[in-house]
Backbone as ProteinMPNN parsed JSONL, in Angstrom:
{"seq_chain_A": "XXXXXXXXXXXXXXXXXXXXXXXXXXXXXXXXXXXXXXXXXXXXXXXXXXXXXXXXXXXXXXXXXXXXXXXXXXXXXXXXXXXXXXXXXXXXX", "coords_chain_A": {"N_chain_A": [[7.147, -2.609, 19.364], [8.913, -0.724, 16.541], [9.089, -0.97, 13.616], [11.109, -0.157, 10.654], [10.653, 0.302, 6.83], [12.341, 0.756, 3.615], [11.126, 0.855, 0.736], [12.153, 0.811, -2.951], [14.555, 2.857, -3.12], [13.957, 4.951, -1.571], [11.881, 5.775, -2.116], [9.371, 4.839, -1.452], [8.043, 4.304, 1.774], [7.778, 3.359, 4.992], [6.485, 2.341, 8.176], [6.304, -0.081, 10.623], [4.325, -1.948, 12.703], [2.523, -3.782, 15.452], [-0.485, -4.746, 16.315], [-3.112, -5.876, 18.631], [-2.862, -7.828, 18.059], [-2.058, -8.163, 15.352], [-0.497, -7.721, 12.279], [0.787, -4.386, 10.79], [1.235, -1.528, 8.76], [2.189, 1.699, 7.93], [2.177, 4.046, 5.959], [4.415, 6.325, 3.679], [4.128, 7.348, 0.339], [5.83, 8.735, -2.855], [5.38, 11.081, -5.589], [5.32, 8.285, -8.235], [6.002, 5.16, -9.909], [5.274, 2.02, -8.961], [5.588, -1.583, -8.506], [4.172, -3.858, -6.038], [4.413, -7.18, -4.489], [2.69, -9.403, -2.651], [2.778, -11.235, 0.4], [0.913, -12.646, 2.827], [-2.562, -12.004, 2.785], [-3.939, -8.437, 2.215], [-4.983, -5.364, 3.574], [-5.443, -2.027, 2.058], [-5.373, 1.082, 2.531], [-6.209, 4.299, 1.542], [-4.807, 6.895, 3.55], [-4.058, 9.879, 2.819], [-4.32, 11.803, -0.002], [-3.88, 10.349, -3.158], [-4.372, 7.303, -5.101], [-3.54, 5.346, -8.195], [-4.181, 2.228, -8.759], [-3.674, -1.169, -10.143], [-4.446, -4.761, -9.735], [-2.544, -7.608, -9.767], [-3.623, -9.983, -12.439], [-5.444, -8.611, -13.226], [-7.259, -6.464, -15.22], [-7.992, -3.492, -15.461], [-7.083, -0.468, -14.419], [-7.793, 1.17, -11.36], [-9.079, 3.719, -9.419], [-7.912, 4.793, -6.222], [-8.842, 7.294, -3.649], [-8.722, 9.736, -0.739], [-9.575, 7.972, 2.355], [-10.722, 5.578, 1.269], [-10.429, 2.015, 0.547], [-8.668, -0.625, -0.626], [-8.219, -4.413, -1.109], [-5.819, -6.949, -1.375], [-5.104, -10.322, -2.472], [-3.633, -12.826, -0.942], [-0.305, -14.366, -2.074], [0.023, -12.625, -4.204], [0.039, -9.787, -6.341], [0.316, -6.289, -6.765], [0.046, -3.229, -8.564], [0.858, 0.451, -8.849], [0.094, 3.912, -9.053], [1.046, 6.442, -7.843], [0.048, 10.299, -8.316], [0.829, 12.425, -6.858], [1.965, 12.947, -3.478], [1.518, 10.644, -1.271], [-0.189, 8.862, 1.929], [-0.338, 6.1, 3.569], [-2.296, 3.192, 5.108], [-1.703, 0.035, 5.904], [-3.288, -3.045, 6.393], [-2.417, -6.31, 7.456], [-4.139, -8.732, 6.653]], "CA_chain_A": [[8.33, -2.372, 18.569], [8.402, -0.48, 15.278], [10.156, -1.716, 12.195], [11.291, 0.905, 9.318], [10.965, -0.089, 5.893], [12.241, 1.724, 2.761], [11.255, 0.63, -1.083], [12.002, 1.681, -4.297], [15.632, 3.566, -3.411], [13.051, 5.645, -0.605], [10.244, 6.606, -2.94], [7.783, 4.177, -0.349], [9.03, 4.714, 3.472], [6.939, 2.651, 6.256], [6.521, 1.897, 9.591], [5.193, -1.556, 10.838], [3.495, -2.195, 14.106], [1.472, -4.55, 15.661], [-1.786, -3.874, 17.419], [-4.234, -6.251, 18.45], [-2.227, -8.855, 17.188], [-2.037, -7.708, 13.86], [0.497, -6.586, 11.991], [-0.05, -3.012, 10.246], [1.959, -0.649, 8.467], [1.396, 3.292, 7.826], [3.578, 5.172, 5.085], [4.215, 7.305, 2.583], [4.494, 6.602, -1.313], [5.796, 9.652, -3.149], [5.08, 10.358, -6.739], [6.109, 7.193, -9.264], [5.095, 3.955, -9.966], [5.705, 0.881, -8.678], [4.914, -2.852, -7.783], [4.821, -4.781, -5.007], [4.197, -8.244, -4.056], [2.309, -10.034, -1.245], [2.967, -13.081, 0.546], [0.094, -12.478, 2.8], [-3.588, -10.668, 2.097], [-3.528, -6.759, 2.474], [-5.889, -4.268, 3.323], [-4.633, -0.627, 1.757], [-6.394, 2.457, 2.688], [-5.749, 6.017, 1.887], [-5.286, 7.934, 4.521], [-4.096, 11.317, 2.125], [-3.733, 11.766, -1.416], [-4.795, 9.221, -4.025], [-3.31, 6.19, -5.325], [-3.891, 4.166, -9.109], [-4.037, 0.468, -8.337], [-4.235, -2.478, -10.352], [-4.423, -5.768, -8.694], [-2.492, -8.494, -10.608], [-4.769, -10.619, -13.02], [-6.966, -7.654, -13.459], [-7.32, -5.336, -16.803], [-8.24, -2.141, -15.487], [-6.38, 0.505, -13.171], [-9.193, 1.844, -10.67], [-8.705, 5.182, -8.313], [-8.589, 5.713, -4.85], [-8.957, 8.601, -3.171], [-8.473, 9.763, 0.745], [-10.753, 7.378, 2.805], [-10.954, 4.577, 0.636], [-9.623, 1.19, 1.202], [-9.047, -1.866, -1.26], [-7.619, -5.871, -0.527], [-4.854, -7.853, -2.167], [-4.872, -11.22, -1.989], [-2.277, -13.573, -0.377], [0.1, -14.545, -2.89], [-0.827, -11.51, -5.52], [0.328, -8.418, -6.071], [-0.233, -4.727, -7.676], [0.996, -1.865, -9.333], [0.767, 1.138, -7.981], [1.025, 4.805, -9.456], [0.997, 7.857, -7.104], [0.513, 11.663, -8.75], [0.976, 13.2, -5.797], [2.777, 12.437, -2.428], [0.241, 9.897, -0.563], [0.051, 8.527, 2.853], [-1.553, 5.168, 3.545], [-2.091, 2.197, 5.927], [-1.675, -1.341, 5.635], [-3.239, -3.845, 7.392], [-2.47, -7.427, 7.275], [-5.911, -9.55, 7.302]], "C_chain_A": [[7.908, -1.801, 17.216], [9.186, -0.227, 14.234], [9.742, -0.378, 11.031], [11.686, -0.114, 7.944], [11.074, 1.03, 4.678], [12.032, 0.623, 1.699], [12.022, 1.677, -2.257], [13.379, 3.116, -4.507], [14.266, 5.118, -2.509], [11.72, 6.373, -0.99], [9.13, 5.967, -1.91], [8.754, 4.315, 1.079], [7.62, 4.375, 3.969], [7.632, 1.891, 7.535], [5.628, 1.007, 9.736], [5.417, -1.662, 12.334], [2.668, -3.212, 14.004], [0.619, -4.392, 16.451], [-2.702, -4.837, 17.377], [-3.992, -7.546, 17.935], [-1.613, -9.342, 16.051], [-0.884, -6.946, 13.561], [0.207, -5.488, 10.555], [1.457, -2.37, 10.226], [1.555, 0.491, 8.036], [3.138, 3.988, 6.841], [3.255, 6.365, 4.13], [4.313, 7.097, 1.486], [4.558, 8.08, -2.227], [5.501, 9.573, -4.689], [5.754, 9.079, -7.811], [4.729, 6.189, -9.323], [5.919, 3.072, -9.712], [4.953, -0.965, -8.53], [5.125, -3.67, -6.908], [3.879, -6.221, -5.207], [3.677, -8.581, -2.884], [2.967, -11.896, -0.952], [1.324, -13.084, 1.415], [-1.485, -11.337, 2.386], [-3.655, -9.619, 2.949], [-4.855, -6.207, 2.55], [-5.228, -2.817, 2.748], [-5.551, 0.517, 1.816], [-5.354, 3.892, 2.684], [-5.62, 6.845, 2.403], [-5.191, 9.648, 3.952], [-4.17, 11.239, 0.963], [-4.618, 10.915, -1.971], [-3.897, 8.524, -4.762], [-4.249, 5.627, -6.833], [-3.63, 2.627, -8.78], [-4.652, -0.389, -9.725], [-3.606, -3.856, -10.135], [-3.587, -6.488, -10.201], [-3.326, -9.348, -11.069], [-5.539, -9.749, -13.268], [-6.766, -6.883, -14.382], [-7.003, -4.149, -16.463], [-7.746, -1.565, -14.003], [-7.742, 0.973, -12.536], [-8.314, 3.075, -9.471], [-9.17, 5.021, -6.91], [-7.989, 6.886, -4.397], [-8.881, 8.485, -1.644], [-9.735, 9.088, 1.312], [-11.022, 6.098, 2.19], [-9.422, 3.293, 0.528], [-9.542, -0.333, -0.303], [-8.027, -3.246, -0.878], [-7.376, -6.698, -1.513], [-4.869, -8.97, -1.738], [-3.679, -12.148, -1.582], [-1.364, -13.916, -1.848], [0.095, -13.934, -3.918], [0.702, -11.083, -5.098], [-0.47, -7.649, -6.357], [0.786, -3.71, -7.858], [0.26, -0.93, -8.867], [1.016, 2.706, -8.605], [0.373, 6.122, -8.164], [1.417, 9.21, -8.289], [1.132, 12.613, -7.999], [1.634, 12.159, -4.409], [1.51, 11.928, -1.593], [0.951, 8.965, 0.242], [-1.062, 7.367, 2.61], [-1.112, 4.121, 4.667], [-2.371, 1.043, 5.701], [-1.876, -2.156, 6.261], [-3.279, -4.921, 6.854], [-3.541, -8.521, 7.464], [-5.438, -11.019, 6.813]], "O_chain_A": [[6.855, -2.156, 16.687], [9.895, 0.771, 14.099], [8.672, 0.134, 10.702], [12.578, -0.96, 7.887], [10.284, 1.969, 4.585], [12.683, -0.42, 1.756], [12.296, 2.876, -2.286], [13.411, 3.978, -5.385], [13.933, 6.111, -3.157], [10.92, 7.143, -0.457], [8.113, 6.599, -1.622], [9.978, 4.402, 1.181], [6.573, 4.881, 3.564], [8.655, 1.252, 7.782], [4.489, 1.021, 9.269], [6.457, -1.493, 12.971], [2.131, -3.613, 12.972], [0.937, -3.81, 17.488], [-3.292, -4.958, 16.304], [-4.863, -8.257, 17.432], [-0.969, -10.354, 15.774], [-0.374, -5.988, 14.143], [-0.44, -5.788, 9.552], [2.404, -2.473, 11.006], [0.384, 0.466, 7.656], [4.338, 4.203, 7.014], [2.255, 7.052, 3.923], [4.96, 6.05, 1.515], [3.477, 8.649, -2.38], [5.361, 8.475, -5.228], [6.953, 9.231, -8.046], [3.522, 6.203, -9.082], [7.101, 3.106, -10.055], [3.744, -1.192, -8.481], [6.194, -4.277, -6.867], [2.874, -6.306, -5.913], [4.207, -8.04, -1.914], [3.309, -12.929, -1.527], [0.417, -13.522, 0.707], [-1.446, -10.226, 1.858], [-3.491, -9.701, 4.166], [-5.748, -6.494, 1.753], [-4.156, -2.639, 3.326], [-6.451, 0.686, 0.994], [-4.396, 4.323, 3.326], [-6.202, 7.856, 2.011], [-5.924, 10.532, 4.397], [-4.021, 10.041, 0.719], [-5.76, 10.671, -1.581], [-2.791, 8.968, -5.072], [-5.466, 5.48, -6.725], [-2.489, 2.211, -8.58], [-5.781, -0.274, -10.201], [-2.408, -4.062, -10.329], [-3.826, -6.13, -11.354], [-4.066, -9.745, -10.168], [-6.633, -10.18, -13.635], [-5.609, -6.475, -14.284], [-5.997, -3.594, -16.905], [-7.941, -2.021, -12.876], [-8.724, 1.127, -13.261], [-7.195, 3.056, -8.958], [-10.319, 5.071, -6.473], [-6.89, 7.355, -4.692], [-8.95, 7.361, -1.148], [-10.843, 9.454, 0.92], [-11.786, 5.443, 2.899], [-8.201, 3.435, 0.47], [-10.59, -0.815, -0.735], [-6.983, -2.954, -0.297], [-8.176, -7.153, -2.331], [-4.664, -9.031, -0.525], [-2.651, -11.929, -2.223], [-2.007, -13.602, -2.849], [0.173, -14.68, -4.894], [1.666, -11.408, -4.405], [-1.686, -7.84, -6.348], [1.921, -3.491, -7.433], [-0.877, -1.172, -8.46], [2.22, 2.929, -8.728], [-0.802, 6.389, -7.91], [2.466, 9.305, -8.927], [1.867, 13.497, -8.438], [1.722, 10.931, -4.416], [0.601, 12.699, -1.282], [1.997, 8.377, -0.033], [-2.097, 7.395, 1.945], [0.032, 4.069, 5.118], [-3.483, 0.886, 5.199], [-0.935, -2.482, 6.985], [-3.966, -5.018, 5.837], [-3.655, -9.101, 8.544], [-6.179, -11.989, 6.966]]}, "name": "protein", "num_of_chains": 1, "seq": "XXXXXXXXXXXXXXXXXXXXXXXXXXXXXXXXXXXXXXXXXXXXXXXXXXXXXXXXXXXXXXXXXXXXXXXXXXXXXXXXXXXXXXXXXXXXX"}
């Protein structure tokens, strides 16, 4: 089965699946900024584009780029800025 989610008035748009047992989402995040919340911990990888992240509790914004992956912990969040229109996948660990 595969569940549509929109954020942000459609600026984030995802699809969630489960595979393997796992549940995993794959979207898009166009330019802005935003923040989300976890309940559980996240993997986030770039599959296009490039994303600013900083984790809640943490000082400094860090960059990723296409290929690169970083992990939110349960109960967290992060902020989030996209320059460009970026695709990414989310897996639930």
């Amino acid at each position: 089965m595969i569940t549509h989610n929109s954020y942000f008035t459609g600026a984030v748009q995802s699809l969630g699946f489960e595979r393997n047992g796992r549940r995993q989402t794959v979207g898009v995040i166009v330019p802005g900024a935003h923040h989300f919340k976890t309940d559980g911990a996240e993997r986030m990888t770039v599959v296009c584009g490039e994303l600013l992240i900083k984790l809640d509790g943490h000082e400094h914004w860090r960059h990723y780029s296409q290929g690169t992956s970083f992990e939110v912990p349960a109960k967290s969040g992060f902020s989030i800025q996209a320059a460009v229109t970026t695709a990414y996948w989310c897996e639930f660990i």
